[in-house]
N, C-alpha and C positions, 0 to 999 in steps of 0.2 A: 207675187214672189219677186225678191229682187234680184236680178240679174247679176252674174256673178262677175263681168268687165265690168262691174262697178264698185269692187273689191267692197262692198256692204254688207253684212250677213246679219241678219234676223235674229234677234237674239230670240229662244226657245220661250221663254216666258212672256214673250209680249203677247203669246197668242193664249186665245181663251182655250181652255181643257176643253169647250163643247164642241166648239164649230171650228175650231184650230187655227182662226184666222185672227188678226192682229185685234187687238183688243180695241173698238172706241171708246167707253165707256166702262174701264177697270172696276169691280166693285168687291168687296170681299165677305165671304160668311165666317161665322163664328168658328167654323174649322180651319181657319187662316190659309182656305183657297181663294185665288183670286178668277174671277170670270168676266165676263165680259156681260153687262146689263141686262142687254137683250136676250140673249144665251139663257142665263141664269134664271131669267124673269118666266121666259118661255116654260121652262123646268119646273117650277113652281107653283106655276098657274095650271099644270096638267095633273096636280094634286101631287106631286111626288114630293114626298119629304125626308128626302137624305141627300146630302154632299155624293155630285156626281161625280169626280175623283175619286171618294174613299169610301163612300157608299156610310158613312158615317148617319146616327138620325142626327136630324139637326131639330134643338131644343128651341132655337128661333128663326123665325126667314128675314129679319133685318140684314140689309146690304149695305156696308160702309165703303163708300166711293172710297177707293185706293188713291190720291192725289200723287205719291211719290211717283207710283207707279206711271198716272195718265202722264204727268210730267216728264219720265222720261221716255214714252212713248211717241211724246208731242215732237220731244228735240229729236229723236231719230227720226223720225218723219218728216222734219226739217232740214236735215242733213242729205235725206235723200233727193229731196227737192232742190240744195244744192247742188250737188253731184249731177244729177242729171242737166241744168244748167237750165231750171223753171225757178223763172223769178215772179211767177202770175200767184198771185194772193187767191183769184176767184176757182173756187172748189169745183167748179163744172167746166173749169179748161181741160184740154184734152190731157195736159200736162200733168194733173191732176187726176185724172180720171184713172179709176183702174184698169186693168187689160181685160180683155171681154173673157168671159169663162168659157172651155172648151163645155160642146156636147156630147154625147156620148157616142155620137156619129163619127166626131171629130178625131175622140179618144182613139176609136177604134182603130182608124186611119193612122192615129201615131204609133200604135204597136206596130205597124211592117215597117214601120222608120227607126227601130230601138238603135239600129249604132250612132243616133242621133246624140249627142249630149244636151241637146236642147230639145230636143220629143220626149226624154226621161225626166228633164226639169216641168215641164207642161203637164206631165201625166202626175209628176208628184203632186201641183198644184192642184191638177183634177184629183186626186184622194183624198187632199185635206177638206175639201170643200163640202163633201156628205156621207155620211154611213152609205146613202145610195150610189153614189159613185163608187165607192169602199168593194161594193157587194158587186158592184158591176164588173170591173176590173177582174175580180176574183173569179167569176165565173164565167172566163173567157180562158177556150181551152188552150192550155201550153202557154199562158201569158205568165201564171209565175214560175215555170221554169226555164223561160226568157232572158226574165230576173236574177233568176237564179246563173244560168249560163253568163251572163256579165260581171255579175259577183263574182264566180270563180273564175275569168278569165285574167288576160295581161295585165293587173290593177295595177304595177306602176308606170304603163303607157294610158290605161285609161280611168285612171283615179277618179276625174270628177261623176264620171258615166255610171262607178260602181257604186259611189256615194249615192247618188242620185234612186238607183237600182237597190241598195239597200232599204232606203228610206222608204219608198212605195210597197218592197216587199213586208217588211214589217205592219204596215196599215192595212194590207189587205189579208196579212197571214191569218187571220183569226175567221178570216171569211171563206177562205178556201176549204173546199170541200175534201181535197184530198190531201190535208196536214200532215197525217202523220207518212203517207208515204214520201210526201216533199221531204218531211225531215231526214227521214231514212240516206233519199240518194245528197242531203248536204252533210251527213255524218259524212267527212276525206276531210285527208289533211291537205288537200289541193284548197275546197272551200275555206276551211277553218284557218289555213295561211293566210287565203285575202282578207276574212274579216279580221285577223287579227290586224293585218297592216291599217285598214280601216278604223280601227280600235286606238291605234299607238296615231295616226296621222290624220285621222279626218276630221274634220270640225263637230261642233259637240252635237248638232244635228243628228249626222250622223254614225258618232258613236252613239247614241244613245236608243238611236235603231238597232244597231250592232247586237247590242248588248241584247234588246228584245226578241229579236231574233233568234242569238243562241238559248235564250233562254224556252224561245216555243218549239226548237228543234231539239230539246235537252228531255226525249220522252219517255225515257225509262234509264235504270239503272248504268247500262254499257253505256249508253249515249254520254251519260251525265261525266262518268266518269273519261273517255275519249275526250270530249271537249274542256273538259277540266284541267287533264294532262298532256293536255297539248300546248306548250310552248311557250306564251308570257301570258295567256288569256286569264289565268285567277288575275294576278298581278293589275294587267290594264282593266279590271273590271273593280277592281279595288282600290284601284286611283282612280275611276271616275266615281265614285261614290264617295270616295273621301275627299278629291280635293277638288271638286266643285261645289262650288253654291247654289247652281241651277237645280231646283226640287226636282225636276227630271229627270238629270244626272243618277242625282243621288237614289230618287226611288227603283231608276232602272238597273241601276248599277247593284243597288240592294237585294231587288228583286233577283236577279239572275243569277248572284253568288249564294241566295239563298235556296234558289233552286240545284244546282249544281254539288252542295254542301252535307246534300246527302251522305255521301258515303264519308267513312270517318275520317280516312287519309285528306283528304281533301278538307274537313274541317283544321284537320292536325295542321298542315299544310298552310292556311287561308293564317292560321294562330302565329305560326312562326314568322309570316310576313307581317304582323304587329296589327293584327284588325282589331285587338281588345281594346287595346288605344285610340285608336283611330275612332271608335264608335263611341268612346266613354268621353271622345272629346268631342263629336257629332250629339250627341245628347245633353251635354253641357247647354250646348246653343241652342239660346230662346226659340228662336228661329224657325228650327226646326218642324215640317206640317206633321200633320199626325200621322198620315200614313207611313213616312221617313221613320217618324220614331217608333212606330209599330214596327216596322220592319228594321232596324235596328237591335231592336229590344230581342223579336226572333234569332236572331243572329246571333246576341249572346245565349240565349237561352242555348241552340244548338251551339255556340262554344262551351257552356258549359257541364256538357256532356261528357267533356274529354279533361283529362287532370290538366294537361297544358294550359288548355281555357281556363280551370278553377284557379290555378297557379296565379296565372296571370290578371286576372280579376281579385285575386283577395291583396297581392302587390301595388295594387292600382285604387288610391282610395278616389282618385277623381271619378275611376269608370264606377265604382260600388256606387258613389254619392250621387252622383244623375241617375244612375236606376232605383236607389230611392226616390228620389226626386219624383220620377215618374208611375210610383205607383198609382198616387191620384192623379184629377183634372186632368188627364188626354183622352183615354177611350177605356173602352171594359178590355180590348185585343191588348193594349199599352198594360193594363193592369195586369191581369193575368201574367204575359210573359214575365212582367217585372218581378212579381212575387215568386213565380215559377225560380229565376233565377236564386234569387234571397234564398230560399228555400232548399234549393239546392247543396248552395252555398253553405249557408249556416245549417242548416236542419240533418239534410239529407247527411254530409262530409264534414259535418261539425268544424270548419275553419275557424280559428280562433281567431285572426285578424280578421276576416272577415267580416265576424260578429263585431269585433272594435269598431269596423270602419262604417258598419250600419246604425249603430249606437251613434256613435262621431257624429252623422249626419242628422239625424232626428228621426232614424227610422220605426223606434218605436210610438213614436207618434203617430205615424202616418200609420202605420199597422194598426192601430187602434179606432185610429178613424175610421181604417176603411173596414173593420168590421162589424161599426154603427151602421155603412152604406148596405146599397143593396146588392150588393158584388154576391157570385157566383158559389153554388154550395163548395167547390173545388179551390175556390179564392182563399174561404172563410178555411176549410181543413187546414190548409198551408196556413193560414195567418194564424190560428190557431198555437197551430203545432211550432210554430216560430218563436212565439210568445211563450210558452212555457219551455223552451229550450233558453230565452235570453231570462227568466226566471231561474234555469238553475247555476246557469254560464255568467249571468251577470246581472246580480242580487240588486247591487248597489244602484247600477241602472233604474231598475224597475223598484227599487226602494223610493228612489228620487222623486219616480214620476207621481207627481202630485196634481190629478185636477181632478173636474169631474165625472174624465172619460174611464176612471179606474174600476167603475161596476161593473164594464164590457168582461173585464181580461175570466177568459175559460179555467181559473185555479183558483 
């Protein structure tokens, strides 16, 4: 980890999704995650065949070395090695060398030192380092509401401590055996103040713990709603989703308003701060992993539940045309919602623009194809029912289409 008097920060994606540590050996799967070699290889070789990220199958195990990626891995790594003021080339100077790993001995030692801001940087380092450390941590009594106690204390006297403190909580949240009462005593607006400050001020690190965080103390209905309504937190949870490029951002940020979004106000809400847009311009982009655009794609489907959302998407021929877009080639989770939406849209509410702007795109096409493929009895109804709706809304359409996919259509 690098220390923070060296004003350096780690950018979130260097590190591999397995082992969380900086990547050597970037390599990418056909789900456009990237890992790190070894990580990746290991995973593989235990017979497992799905994208550990998205839990995705993966149709091949070929690994294509990331070069942008190792490249700019290599020059931060160089950079630090300037900073530090190590001019030694040979990889097994000390200079070079990494900082020895705490043990769990160690660890333990550093929890009676928590007002430390440097025992909390060390202990973060011990959690990225193993699911075993992960579990360890977690099952040491009162150690996450230690955590928790730093979170909610003076965070604008002790900013980095609470950063720090959030980061570690989030890693071990999942392993704690008593989750859902931890969430309970961070449901106040004492905690949910500091993480919001945490949210608006701290590096994307640890926003993006933030976010995970409220989202595993988000455990029923009151909750969802309390942290929803509380103060800028949709708003900062909406800008890190939209206006970062870090996949972590984006998917935590996504993740958390989608859990949150439950109740309807709160969708209404999420609509009028302009997230139709925001995501129809998020799915536009190539880019985008699949997990992002699956959870995307949720999000309108839950906007268009509400007429604001319908409103606002059949006005929007850029958001309509990325969700067709996306019916095919991302995932069967990608399909579904997409048609889900369409269907909605045009079938369910009969929009008349709507239907325009799926036409406009090629959407009849792509409905046709996909139910040549092997998509879901649920897929096929909706695509179905879509098709003999732009048959009676839009003749000329479906007059036009001329190939050989026209023996599929259900009339």
């Amino acid at each position: 980890m690098v220390k923070e008097d060296m004003d350096i920060t780690l950018p979130s994606f260097f590190r591999c999704p397995i082992s969380l540590d900086v990547m050597k050996s970037p390599v990418t799967l056909h789900t456009g995650v990237t890992y790190d070699r070894s990580s990746i290889q290991r995973w593989l070789d235990d017979g497992k065949n799905t994208c550990p990220a998205t839990m995705q199958l993966l149709h091949t195990t070929d690994l294509v070395h990331n070069h942008t990626l190792g490249r700019l891995i290599r020059i931060w790594s160089d950079s630090i090695r300037t900073r530090s003021g190590s001019d030694s080339s040979d990889p097994d100077s000390p200079a070079n060398s990494p900082p020895p790993k705490l043990t769990q001995h160690q660890a333990r030692d550093l929890i009676n030192q928590l007002h430390s801001n440097e025992s909390i940087s060390k202990l973060a380092s011990f959690a990225t380092d193993s699911d075993e450390n992960r579990r360890f941590l977690a099952a040491i009594d009162g150690f996450p509401l230690l955590l928790v106690g730093i979170i909610g204390g003076n965070v604008s006297k002790e900013f980095n401590s609470a950063e720090e403190a959030i980061r570690v909580l989030s890693m071990i949240l999942e392993e704690y055996r008593d989750r859902e009462q931890l969430a309970k005593s961070m449901i106040d607006k004492e905690y949910l103040s500091s993480m919001l400050i945490l949210l608006k001020k701290g590096r994307l690190g640890s926003r993006i713990a933030t976010a995970r965080v409220l989202e595993s103390i988000a455990i029923d209905a009151e909750s969802k709603l309390f942290i929803a309504e509380h103060s800028d937190v949709i708003p900062e949870l909406l800008k890190l989703a939209s206006s970062e490029s870090d996949p972590n951002a984006i998917e935590s940020g996504l993740s958390s308003l989608i859990c949150l979004s439950i109740p309807k106000r709160i969708r209404r809400r999420l609509i009028r701060l302009g997230i139709v847009p925001k995501l129809g311009k998020m799915l536009s982009d190539s880019n985008l992993s699949v997990s992002s655009t699956e959870k995307a794609l949720k999000m309108l489907e839950m906007a268009s539940a509400c007429r604001e959302g319908r409103d606002q998407m059949c006005e929007d021929e850029v958001c309509v045309s990325a969700i067709v877009k996306k019916v095919l080639k991302v995932s069967s989770s990608a399909t579904e919602h997409a048609v889900m939406i369409l269907w909605s849209l045009c079938y369910l509410f009969g929009d008349q623009k709507a239907m325009e702007a799926v036409a406009k795109s090629n959407g009849l096409t792509n409905i046709l194809l996909l139910m040549q493929s092997n998509c879901s009895p649920a897929v096929r109804r909706m695509s179905g029912d879509l098709l003999k709706m732009f048959r009676v809304n839009l003749k000329c359409c479906i007059s036009s289409y001329d190939t050989e996919t026209t023996h599929i259509m259900p009339f």
